[in-house]
N, C-alpha and C positions, 0 to 999 in steps of 0.2 A: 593083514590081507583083508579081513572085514572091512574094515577104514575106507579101503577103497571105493568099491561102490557104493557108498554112501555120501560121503568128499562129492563122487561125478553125480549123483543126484542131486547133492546141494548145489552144486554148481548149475547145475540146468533148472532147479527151482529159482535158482536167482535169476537167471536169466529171462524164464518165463513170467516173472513179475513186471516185465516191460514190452511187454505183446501187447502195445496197443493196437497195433493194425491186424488183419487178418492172414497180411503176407508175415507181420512178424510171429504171431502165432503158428503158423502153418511151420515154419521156417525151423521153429522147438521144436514140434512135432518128429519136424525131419531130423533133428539132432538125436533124441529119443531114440530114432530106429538105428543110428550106430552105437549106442551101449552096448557093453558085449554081455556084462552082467546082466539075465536074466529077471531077475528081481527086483534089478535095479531099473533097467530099462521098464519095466511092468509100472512100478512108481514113474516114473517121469513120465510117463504115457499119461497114467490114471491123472498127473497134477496138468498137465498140458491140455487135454482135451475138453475140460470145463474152461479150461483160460480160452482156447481158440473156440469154442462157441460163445461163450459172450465176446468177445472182440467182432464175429462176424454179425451177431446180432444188432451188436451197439451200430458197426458198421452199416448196414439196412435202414436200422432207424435216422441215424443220419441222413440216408440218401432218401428214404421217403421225406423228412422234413423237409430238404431241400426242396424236394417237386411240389409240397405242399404251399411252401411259403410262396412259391413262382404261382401257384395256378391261377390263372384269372387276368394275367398281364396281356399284354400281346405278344404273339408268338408269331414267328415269323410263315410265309405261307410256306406248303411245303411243293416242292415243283412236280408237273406233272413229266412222266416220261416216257409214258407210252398213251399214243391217242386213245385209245381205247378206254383208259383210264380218266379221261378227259368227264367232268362234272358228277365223278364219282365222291363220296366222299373220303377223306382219307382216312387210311387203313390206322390203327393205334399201334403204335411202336409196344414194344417188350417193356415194362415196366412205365409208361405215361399214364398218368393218374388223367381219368375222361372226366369222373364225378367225386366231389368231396361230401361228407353229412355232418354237420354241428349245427349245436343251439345257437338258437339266437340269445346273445346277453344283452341286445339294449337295442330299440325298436321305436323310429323317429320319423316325422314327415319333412319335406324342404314346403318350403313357402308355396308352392306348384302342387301341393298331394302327392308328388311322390315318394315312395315309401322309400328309408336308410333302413339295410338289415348291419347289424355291427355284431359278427358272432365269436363265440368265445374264443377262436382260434388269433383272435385279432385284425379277421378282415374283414372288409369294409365293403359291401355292395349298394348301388343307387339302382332303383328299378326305374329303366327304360320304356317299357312297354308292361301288358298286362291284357290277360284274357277278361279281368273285369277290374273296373277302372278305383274300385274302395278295396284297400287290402288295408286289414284291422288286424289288430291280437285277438288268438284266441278266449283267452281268459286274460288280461291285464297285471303282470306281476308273474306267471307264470311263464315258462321257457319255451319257446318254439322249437321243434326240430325241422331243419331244415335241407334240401340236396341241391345243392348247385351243381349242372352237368354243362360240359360242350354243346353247344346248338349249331348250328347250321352259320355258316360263314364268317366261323371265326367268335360268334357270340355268345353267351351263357344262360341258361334256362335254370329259373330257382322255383322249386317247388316247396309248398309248404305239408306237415305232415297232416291229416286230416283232413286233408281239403282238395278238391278235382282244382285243374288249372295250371298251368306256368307265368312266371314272372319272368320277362328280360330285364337281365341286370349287367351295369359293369362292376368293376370291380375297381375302388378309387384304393383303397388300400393293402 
C-alpha cells in the first residue's frame, strides 16, 4: 500500500520533467490536484511548482527577446478610428517595448560624419539627424550607455548617457 503513492508521484515527476511550455506545466499542476494521497499530492505540487515557474519565465524571456530583436524596424502605422483621436499619438499596446538601453561595443563615422552606434545587443543604428552636428566618444575605449526610444513619426531618438541632446537614428541592423 505504500508503493502506491509513491509509483503516482514518480509517475508525475516524470512527467513533469517535459514542461517545457507554461501550458504544459500548468497542465501537472492540474494532475497534482487529482492525487488522492495527501502526501503524495503535497510532493508533486512541491516538484511542479519550481518546474511551472521557470517554464513561465523562460517563456517571458523569450517573448521579450523576440520584441527586442524587432525594435527599430518598421512597423506598420496603426489606424486611426475615432476622429478625435486623429494626430494624437498612439497609445503603447500591453507589453510594446517604446525604449531599449545598451552599451555601445564599437563606435564609427561613415565618410559623411555620421555617427555608426553598433551596441552589444547586436544592433546597428546610423544617426540621421543631431541636435549638434560632432557626436565623439566620451573617453575612447570606454563603453557608452546608450537609450534608443520611439520618436514622433514612426522615428527613433538615441540619447547618450552624460550628455544633454538627442540623436535621430535608423536602425540598419
Amino acid at each position: 500500500m505504500r508503493i502506491a503513492p509513491f509509483a503516482v508521484a514518480l509517475l508525475f515527476a516524470a512527467g513533469l520533467a517535459r514542461a517545457d511550455t507554461p501550458q504544459d506545466a500548468l497542465s501537472e499542476i492540474a494532475r497534482c490536484a487529482d492525487v488522492a494521497d495527501s502526501a503524495a499530492r503535497l510532493r508533486c505540487f512541491d516538484a511542479a511548482v519550481p518546474r511551472a515557474k521557470k517554464a513561465l519565465a523562460e517563456h517571458q524571456a523569450r517573448e521579450k527577446r523576440g520584441f527586442l530583436d524587432w525594435f527599430g524596424f518598421a512597423r506598420p502605422p496603426k489606424p486611426v478610428t475615432r476622429p478625435e483621436d486623429f494626430g494624437k499619438p498612439p497609445a503603447a499596446e500591453p507589453g510594446e517595448i517604446n525604449q531599449i538601453t545598451a552599451m555601445v561595443a564599437e563606435f564609427a563615422k561613415t565618410p559623411r560624419g555620421k555617427s555608426i552606434f553598433i551596441l552589444d545587443n547586436g544592433q546597428v543604428w546610423r544617426q540621421l539627424d543631431s541636435d549638434t552636428d560632432e557626436i565623439f566618444e566620451l573617453a575612447p575605449g570606454k563603453p557608452m550607455k546608450v537609450t534608443i526610444e520611439a520618436g514622433t513619426f514612426g522615428g527613433y531618438n538615441l540619447s547618450i548617457e552624460g550628455r544633454n541632446g538627442i540623436v535621430k537614428v535608423r536602425r540598419l541592423k
